[in-house]
Kinemage of the C-alpha trace (Angstrom):
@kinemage 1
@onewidth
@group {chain A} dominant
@subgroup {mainchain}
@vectorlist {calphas} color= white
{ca unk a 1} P -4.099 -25.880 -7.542
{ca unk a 2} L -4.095 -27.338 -3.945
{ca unk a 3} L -6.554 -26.198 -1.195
{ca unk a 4} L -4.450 -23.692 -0.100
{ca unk a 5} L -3.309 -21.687 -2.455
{ca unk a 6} L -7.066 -22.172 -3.684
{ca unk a 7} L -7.684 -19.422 -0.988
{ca unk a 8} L -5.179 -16.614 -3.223
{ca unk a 9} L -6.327 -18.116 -6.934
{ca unk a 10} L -3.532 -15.906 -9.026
{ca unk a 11} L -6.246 -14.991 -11.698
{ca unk a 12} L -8.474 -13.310 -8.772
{ca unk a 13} L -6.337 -11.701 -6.588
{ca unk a 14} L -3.737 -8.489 -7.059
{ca unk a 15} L -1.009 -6.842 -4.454
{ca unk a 16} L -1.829 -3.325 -4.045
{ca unk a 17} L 1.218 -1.265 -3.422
{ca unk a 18} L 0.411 1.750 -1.178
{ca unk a 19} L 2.616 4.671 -1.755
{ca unk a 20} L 6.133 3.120 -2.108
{ca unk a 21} L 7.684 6.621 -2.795
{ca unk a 22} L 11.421 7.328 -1.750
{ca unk a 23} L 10.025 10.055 0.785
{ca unk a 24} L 8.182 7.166 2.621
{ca unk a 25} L 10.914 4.434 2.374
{ca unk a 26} L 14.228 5.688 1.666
{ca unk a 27} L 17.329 7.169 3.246
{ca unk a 28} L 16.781 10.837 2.646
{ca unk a 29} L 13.073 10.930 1.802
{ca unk a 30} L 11.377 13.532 4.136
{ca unk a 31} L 9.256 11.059 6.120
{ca unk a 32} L 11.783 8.218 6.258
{ca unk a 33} L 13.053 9.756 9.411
{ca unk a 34} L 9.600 9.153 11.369
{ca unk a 35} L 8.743 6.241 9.636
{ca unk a 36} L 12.186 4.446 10.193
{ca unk a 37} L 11.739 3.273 13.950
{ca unk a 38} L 8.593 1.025 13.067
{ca unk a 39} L 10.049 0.277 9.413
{ca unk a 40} L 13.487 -1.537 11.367
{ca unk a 41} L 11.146 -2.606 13.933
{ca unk a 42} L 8.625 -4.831 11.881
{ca unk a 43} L 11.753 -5.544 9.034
{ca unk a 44} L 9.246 -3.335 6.465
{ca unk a 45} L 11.064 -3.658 3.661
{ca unk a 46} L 12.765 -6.670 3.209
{ca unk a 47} L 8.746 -8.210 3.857
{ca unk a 48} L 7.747 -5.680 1.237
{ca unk a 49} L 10.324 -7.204 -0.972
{ca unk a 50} L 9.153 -10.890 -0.157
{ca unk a 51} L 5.355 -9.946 -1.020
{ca unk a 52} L 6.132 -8.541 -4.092
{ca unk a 53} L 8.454 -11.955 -5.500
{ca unk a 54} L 5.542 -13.707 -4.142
{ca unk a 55} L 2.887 -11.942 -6.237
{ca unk a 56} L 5.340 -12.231 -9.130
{ca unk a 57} L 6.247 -15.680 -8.461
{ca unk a 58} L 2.440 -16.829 -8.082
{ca unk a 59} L 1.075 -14.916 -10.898
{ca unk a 60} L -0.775 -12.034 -8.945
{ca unk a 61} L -1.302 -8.784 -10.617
{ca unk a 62} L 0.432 -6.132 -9.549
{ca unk a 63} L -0.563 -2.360 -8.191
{ca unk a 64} L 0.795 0.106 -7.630
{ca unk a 65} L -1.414 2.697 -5.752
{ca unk a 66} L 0.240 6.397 -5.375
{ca unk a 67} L -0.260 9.558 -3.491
{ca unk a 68} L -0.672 12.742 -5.792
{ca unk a 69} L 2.731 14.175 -6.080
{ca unk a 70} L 2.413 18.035 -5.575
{ca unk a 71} L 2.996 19.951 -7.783
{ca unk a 72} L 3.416 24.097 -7.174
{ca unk a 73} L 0.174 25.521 -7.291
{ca unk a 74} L -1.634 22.333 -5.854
{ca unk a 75} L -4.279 23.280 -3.016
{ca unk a 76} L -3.935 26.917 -3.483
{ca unk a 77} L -7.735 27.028 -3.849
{ca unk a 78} L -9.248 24.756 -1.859
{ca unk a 79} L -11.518 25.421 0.779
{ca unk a 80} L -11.176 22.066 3.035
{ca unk a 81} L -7.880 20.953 2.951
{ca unk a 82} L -7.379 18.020 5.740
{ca unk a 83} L -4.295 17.896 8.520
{ca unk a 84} L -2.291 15.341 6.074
{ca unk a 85} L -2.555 17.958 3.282
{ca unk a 86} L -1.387 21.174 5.047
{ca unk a 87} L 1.432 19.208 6.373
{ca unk a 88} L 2.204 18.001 2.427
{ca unk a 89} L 2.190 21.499 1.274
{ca unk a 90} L 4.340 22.757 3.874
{ca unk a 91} L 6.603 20.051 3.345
{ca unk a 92} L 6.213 19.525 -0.048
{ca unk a 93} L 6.034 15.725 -0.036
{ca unk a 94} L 6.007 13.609 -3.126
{ca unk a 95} L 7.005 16.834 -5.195
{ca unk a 96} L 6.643 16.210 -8.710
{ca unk a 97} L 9.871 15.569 -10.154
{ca unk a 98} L 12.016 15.314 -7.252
{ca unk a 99} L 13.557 11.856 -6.108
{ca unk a 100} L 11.615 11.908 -3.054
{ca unk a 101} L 8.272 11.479 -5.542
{ca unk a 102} L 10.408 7.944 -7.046
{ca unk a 103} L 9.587 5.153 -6.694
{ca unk a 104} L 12.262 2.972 -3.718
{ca unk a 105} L 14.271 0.970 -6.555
{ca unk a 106} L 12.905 -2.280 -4.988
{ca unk a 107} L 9.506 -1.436 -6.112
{ca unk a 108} L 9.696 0.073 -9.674
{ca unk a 109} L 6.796 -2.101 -11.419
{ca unk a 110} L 7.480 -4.628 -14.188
{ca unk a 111} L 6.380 -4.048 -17.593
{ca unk a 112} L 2.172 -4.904 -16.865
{ca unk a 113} L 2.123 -3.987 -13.756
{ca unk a 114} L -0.233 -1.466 -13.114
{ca unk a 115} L 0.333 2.041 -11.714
{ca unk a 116} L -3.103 3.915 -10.985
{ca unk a 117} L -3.472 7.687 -10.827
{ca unk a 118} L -2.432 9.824 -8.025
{ca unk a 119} L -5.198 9.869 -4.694
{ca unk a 120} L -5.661 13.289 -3.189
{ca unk a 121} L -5.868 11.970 0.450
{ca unk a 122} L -5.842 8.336 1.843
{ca unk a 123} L -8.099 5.960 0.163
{ca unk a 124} L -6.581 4.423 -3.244
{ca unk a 125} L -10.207 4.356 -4.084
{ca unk a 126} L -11.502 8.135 -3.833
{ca unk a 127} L -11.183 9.942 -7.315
{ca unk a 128} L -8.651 7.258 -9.126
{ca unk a 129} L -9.260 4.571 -11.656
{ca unk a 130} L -8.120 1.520 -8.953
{ca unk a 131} L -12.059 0.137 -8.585
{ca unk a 132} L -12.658 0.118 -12.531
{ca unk a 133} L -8.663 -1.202 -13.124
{ca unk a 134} L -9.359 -4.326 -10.455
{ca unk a 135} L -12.369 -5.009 -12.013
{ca unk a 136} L -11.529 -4.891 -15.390
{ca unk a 137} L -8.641 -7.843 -14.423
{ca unk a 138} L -11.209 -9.926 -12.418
{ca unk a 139} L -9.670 -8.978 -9.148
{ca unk a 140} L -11.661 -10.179 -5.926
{ca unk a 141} L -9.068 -10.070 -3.595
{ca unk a 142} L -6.648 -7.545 -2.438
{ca unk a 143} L -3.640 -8.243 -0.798
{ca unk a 144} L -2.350 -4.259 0.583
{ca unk a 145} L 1.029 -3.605 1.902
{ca unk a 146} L 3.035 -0.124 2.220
{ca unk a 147} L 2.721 2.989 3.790
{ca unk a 148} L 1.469 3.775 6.333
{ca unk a 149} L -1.227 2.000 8.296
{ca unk a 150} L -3.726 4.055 9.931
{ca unk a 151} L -3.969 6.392 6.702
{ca unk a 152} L -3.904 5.297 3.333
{ca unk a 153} L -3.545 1.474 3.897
{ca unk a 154} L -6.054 1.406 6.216
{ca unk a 155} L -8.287 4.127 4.101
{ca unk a 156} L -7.906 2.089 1.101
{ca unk a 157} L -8.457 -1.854 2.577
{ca unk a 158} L -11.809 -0.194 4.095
{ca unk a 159} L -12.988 1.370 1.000
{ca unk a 160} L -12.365 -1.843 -0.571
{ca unk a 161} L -14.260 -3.918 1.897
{ca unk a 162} L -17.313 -1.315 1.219
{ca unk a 163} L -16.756 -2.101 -2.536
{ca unk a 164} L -16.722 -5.682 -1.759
{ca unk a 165} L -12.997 -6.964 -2.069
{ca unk a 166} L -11.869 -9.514 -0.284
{ca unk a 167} L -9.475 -7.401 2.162
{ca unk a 168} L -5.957 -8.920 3.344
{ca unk a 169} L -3.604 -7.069 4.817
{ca unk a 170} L -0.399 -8.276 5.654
{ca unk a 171} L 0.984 -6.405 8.925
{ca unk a 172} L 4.824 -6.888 8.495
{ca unk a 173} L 5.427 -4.961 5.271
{ca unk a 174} L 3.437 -2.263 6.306
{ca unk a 175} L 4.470 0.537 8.022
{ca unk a 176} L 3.821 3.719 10.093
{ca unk a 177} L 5.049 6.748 12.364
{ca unk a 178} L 4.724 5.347 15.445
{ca unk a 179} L 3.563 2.087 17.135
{ca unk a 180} L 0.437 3.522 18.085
{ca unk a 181} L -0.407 4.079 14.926
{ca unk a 182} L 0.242 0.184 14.137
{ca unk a 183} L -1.999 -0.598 17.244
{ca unk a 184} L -5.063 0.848 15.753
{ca unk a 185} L -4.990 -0.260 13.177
{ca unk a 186} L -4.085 -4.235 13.215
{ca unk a 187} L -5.450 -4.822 16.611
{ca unk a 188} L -8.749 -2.244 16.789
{ca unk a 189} L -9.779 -1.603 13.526
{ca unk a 190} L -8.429 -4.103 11.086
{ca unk a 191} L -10.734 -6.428 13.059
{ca unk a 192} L -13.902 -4.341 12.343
{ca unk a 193} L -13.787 -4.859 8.254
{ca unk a 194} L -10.586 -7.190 7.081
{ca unk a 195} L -11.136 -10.541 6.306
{ca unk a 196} L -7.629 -11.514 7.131
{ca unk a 197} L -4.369 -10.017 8.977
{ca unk a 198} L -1.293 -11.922 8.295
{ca unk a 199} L 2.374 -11.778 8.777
{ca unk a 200} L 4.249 -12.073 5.643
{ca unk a 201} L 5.226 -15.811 6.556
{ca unk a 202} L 1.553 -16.941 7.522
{ca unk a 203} L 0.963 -15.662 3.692
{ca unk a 204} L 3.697 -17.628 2.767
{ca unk a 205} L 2.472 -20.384 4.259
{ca unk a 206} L -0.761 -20.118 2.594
{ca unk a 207} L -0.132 -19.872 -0.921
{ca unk a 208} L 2.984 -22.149 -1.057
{ca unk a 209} L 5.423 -19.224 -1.686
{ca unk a 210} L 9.486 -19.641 -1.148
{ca unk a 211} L 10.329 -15.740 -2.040
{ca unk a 212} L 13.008 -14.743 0.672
């Protein structure tokens, strides 16, 4: 192993996956239609696809890190639910069973790649089995990409900074609503707790990868 892919050593290091439903990133999922101008914009998916050859093609494991899929019933009793959540049950995004809730077909995992249970709101952390499952596979760096970027990406990478990850996050092959929403997060608070922001070919550049 040269010195620079010494920096992502494939035994210590995992891509997470955040939320690559068919809602988020598909034709016809509910959100694609307000995700879909920053998506085209920042080439989202065909950067999604590169990371995930990369991780494949290095050795990385593999996450995949979902929002709960609702489910009728879901919420009916809660006392706090947040903005995101009344909009999910009005909506009924990620409904369990529906195509929407599907994975895009570019990002089904492999057989041994990892799919942890279902977070309520944004971090991939709160309530799930992602700490313990990273652990468990000697994970000390996390590599996030998905959807979207001021919620549950940037939720998650911060969560795992607390927990003491290693936090990458790799600003073309993730998305958001609106450009604003990609402002805050790269260029304000990415800053404040990520220990790198790259583009998909700066990551490239640093492990050795050729996945196009």
């Amino acid at each position: 192993m040269n010195a620079e892919t010494a920096a992502y050593p494939p035994e210590e290091t995992a891509l997470l996956i955040i939320d690559p439903y068919n809602d988020f990133l598909s034709e016809g999922g509910k959100l694609w239609p307000r995700a879909k101008e920053v998506a085209e914009g920042v080439g989202l998916l065909d950067h999604m696809r590169v990371m995930l050859a990369t991780a494949r093609d290095q050795g990385f494991r593999v996450f995949i890190v979902p929002h709960h899929q609702t489910a009728p019933g879901d919420y009916s009793t809660w006392d706090h639910l947040s903005p995101t959540q009344r909009h999910v049950v009005e909506r009924q995004t990620f409904a369990a069973g529906s195509w929407g809730a599907e994975w895009h077909p570019d990002f089904v995992p492999r057989e041994g790649e990892l799919v942890m249970r279902q977070h309520w709101a944004s971090s991939g952390f709160a309530n799930t089995d992602l700490d313990m499952m990273l652990k468990q596979h000697g994970v000390k760096k996390i590599v996030l990409i998905g959807m979207k970027a001021n919620t549950c990406v940037d939720t998650t990478a911060r969560f795992g900074q607390e927990l003491g990850y290693h936090v990458t996050l790799v600003r073309d092959a993730i998305g958001s609503f609106d450009w604003d929403e990609m402002k805050a997060t790269f260029d304000i608070n990415a800053p404040a707790y990520a220990h790198a922001v790259l583009t998909t070919d700066e990551f490239l550049g640093i492990v050795g990868g050729t996945a196009r």
